[in-house]
ZARO-219177 format. One record per residue (C-alpha): residue number from 1; x, y, z. Coordinates in steps of 0.05 Angstrom, whole numbers, plus 32768, in hexadecimal, padded with zeros to 4 digits. Each point is the difference from the previous one (the first is absolute). Layout:
REM ZARO-219177
nr / X / Y / Z
NUM / X / Y / Z
...
REM end
This chain:
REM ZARO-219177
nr / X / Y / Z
1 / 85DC / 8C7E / 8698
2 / 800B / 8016 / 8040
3 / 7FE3 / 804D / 7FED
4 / 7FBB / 7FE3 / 7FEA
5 / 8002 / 7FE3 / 8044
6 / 8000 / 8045 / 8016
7 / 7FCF / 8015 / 7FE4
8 / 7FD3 / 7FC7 / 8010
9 / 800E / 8015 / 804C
10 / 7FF7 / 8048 / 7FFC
11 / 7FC8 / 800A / 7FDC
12 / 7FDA / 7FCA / 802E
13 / 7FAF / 7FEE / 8001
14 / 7FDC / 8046 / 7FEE
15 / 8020 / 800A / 7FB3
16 / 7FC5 / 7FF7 / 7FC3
17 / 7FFC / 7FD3 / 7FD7
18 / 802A / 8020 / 7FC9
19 / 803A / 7FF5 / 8033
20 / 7FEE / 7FC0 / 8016
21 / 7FF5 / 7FE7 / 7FB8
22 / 804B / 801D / 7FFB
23 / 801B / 7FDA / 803D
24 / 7FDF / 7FC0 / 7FE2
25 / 802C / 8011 / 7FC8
26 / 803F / 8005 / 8025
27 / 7FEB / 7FBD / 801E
28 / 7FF9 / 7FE4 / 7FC6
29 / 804B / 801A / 7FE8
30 / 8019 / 7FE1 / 803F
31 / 7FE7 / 7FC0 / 7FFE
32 / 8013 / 7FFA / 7FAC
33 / 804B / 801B / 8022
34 / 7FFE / 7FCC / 8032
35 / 7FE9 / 7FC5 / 7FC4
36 / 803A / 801C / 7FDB
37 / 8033 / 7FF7 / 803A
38 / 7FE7 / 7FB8 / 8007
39 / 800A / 7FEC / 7FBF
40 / 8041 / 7FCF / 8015
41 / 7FD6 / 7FE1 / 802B
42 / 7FC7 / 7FEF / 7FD0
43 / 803C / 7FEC / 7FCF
44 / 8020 / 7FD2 / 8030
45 / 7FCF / 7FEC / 802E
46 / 801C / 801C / 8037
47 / 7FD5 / 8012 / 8038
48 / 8031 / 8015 / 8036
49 / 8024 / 8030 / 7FCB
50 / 8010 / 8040 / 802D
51 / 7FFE / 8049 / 7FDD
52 / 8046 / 8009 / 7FF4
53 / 800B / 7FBD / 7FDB
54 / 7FC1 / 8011 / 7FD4
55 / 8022 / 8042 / 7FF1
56 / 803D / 7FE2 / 7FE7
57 / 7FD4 / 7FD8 / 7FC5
58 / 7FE3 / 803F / 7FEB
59 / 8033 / 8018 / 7FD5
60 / 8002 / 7FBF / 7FDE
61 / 7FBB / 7FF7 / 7FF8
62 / 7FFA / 7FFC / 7FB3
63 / 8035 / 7FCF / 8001
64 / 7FDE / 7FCE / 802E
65 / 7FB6 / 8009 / 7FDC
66 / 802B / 7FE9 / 7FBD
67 / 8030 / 7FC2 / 8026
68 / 7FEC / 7FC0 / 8016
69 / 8013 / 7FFD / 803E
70 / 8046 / 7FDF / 8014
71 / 7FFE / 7FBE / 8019
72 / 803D / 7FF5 / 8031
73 / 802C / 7FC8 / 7FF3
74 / 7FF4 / 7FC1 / 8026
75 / 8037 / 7FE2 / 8029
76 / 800E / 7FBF / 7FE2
77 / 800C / 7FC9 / 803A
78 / 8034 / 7FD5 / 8005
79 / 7FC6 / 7FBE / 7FF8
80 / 7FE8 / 8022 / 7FC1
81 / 800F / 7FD2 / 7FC4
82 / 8039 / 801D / 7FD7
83 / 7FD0 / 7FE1 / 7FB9
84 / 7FCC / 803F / 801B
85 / 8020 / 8035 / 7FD9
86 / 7FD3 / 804D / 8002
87 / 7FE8 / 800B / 7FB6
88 / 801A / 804E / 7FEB
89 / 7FCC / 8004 / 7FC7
90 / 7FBE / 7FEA / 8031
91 / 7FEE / 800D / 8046
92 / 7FF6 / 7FAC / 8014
93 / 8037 / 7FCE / 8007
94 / 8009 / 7FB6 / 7FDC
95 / 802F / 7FCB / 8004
96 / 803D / 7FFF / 7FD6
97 / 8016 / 7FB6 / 7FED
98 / 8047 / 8007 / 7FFA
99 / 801D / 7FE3 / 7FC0
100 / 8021 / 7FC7 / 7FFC
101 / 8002 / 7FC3 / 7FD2
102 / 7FDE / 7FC0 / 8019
103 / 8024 / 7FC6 / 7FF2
104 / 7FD9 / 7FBD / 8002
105 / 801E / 7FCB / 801D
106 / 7FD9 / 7FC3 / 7FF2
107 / 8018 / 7FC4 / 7FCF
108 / 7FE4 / 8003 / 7FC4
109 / 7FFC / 7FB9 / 7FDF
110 / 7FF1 / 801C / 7FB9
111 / 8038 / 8032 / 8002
112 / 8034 / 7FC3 / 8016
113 / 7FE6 / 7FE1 / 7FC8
114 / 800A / 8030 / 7FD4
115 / 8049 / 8009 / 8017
116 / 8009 / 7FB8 / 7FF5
117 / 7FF0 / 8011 / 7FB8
118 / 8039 / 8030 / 7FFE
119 / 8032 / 7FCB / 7FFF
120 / 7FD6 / 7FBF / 7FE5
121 / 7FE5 / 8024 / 7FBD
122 / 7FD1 / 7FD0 / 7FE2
123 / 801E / 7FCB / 8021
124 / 7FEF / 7FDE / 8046
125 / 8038 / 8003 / 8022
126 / 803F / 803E / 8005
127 / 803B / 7FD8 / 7FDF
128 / 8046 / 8013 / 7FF9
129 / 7FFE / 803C / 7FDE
130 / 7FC2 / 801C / 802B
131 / 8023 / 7FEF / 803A
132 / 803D / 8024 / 7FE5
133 / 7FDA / 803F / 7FFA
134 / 7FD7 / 7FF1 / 8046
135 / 8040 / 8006 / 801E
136 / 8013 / 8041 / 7FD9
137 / 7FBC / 8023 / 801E
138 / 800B / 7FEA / 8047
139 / 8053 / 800B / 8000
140 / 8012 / 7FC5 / 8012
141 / 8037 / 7FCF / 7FD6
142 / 7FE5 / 7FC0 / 7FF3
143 / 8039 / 7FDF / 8028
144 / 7FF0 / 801F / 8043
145 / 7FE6 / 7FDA / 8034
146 / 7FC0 / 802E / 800A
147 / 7FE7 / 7FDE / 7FB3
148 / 8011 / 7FB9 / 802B
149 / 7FD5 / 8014 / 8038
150 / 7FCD / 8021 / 7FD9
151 / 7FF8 / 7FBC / 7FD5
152 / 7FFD / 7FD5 / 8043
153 / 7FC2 / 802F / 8012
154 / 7FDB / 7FF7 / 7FC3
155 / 8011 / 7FB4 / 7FFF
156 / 801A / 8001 / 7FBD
157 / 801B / 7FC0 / 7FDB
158 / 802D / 8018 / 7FCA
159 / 803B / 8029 / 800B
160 / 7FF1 / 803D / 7FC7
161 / 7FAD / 7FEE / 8005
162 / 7FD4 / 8019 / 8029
163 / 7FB8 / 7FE4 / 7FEB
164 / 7FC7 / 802C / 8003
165 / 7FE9 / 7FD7 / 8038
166 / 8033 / 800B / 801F
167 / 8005 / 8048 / 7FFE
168 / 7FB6 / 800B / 8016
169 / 8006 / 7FD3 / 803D
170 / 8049 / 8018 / 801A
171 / 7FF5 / 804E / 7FF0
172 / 7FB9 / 7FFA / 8027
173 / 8025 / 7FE1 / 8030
174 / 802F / 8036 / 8005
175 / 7FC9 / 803B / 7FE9
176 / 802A / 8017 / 7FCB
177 / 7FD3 / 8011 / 7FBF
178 / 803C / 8032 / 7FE2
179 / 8043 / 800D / 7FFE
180 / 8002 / 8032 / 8031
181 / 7FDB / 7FD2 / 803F
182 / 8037 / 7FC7 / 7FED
183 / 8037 / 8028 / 800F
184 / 7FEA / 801F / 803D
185 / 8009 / 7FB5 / 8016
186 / 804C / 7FF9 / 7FF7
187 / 8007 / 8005 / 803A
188 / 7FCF / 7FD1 / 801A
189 / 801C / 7FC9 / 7FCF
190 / 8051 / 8009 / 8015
191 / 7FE6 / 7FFF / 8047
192 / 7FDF / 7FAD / 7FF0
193 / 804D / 7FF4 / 7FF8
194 / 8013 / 8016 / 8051
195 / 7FC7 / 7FCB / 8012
196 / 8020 / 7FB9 / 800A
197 / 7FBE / 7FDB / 7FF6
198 / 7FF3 / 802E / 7FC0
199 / 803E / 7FF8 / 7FE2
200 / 8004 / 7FB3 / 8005
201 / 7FC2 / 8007 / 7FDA
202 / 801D / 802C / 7FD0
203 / 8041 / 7FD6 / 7FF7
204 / 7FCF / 7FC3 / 7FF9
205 / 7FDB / 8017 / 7FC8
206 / 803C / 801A / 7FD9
207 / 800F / 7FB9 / 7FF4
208 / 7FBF / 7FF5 / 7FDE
209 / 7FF8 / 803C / 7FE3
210 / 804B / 8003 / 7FDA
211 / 8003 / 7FB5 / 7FEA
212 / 7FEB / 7FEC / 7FBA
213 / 7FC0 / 7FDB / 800F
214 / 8017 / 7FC7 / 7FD4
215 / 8032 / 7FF0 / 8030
216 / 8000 / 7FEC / 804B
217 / 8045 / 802F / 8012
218 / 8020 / 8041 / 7FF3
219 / 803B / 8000 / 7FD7
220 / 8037 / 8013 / 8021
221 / 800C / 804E / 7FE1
222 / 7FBB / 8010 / 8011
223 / 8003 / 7FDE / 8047
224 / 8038 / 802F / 8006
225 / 7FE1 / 803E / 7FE7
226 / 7FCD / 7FFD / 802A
227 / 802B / 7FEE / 8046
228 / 801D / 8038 / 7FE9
229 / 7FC1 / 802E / 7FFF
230 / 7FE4 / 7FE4 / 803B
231 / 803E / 7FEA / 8031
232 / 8039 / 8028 / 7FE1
233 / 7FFF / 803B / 8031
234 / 7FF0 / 7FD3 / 8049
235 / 8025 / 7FC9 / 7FF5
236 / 804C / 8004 / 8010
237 / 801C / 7FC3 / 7FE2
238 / 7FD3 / 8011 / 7FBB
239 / 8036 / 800F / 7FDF
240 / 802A / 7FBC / 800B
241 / 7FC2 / 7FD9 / 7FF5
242 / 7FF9 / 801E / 7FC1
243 / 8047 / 7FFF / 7FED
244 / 7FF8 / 7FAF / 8019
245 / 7FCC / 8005 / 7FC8
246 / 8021 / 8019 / 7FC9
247 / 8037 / 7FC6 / 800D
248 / 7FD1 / 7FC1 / 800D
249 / 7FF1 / 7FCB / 7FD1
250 / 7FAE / 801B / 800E
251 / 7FDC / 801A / 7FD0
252 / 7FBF / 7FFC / 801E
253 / 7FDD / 800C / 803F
254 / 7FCC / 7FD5 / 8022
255 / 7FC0 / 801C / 802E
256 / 8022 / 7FD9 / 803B
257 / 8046 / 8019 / 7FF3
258 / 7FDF / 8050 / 7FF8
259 / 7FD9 / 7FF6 / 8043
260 / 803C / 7FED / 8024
261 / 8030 / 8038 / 7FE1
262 / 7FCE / 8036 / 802C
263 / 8004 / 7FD6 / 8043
264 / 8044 / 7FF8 / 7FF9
265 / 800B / 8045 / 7FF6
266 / 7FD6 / 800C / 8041
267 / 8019 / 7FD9 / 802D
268 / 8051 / 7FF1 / 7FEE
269 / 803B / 8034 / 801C
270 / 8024 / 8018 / 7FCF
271 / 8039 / 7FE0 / 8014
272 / 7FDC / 7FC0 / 7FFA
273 / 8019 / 7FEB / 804E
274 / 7FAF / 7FE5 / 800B
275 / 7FF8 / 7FDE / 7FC4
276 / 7FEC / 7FB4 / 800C
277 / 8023 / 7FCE / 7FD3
278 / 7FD2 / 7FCF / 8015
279 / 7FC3 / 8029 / 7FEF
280 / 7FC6 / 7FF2 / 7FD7
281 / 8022 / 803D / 7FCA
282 / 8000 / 7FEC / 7FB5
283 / 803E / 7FE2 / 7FDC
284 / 800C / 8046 / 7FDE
285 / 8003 / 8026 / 8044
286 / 8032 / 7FCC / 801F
287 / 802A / 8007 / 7FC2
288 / 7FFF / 804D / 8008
289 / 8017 / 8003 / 8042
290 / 803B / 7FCD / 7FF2
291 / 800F / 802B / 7FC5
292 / 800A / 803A / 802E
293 / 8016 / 7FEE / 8036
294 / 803D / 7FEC / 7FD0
295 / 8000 / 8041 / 7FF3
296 / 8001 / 801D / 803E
297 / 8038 / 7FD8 / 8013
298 / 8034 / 8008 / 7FC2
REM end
């Protein structure tokens, strides 16, 4: 380039037309040279692209007229949301719901119904051998306390029954429509036995709830099972009273005489020091702590 330059300057103004239609030529090379050497810039859209830099795309010129041009990688920002994930098949983004099951935790009436059904059949009400299997699905032994305080909540009259009812107004009061919701509230039910005021209640209505309803007391081997269930553990002098029990000419226990048994139990040492003779206690508790007191003193 830099000899047809020469040229141009040396042979100056007074050449003919041949020459100058030659030197229009050489122009013409020049400025198709200098098109050529651009060609990064028109590429990129570069417009401060020096001469050096657009020398270093010429030998890679092909390649860049057949390649879509390279897109640098965007930074992602620390505020970006982590769901915006950059699509490798297609140049745009979209949001990626991560997976995850949705678990809906509304009652469902119908479906409590319907789990009712499990253990009633045909019937109206889960009896014995329903309840047998009830307490098979939800691990728990018909004898432990948790069936006691489960019955208490669903206000059930028969020990063994539980009325449909029954079950649709104490499981909606608990929101339990399957086996699984009832026993994630175990520990819910075990904790109504740590609250005085609850557990009166509870002790209350096992009176109730274990007598035959033909009769106005409990007899006395089902009074004892269930002080057993439901004071055996707290009370310290359970297991003279019962042993009192066993040896007593009772054989049934009144709804006076069952009330009494839990305030005594409340409110007497067990070495009996506070207990007042002259107190308004039932026959059967004065007659108890004569019986041990003997005993503590032989």
């Amino acid at each position: 380039m830099s000899s047809l330059l020469s040229r141009v300057t040396v042979i100056g103004p007074a050449l003919s037309p041949t020459v100058d239609w030659l030197i229009l030529a050489d122009l013409h090379q020049i400025s198709r040279t200098f098109n050529r050497l651009n060609l990064k810039e028109d590429l990129n859209g570069q417009g401060d692209q020096d001469i050096g830099s657009s020398f270093q795309c010429t030998c890679s010129v092909f390649w860049c007229a057949h390649k879509m041009p390279v897109k640098k990688k965007r930074k992602s920002s620390g505020s970006e949301d982590a769901s915006m994930k950059k699509c490798r098949i297609s140049s745009f983004c979209r949001v990626q719901t991560p997976s995850r099951l949705i678990s809906d935790d509304s009652f469902s009436s119908k479906k409590c119904l319907a789990w009712f059904y499990e253990y009633a059949g045909t019937d109206e009400v889960v009896g014995p051998e329903g309840m047998e299997k009830f307490c098979e699905d939800i691990g728990v032994e018909p004898e432990n306390i948790i069936m006691l305080v489960l019955a208490w909540k669903l206000e059930a009259q028969n020990m063994g029954f539980f009325t449909k009812e029954e079950w649709l107004k104490g499981m909606t009061s608990l929101q339990c429509d399957c086996t699984e919701r009832l026993q994630s509230k175990f520990d819910y039910l075990r904790s109504q036995l740590n609250d005085l005021s609850a557990f009166k209640q509870i002790y209350r209505y096992a009176f109730d709830f274990a007598r035959d309803k033909d009769q106005r007391s409990l007899d006395i081997d089902t009074a004892k099972s269930m002080l057993a269930l439901l004071l055996g553990r707290t009370w310290a002098l359970f297991s003279a009273f019962y042993q009192f029990l066993e040896q007593s000419k009772y054989r049934v226990m009144n709804k006076d005489q069952w009330f009494n048994v839990l305030e005594f139990s409340r409110t007497v040492l067990a070495d009996l020091s506070n207990y007042d003779e002259d107190g308004a206690w039932p026959v059967l508790l004065d007659e108890f702590v004569e019986w041990q007191k003997a005993r503590q003193s032989s």
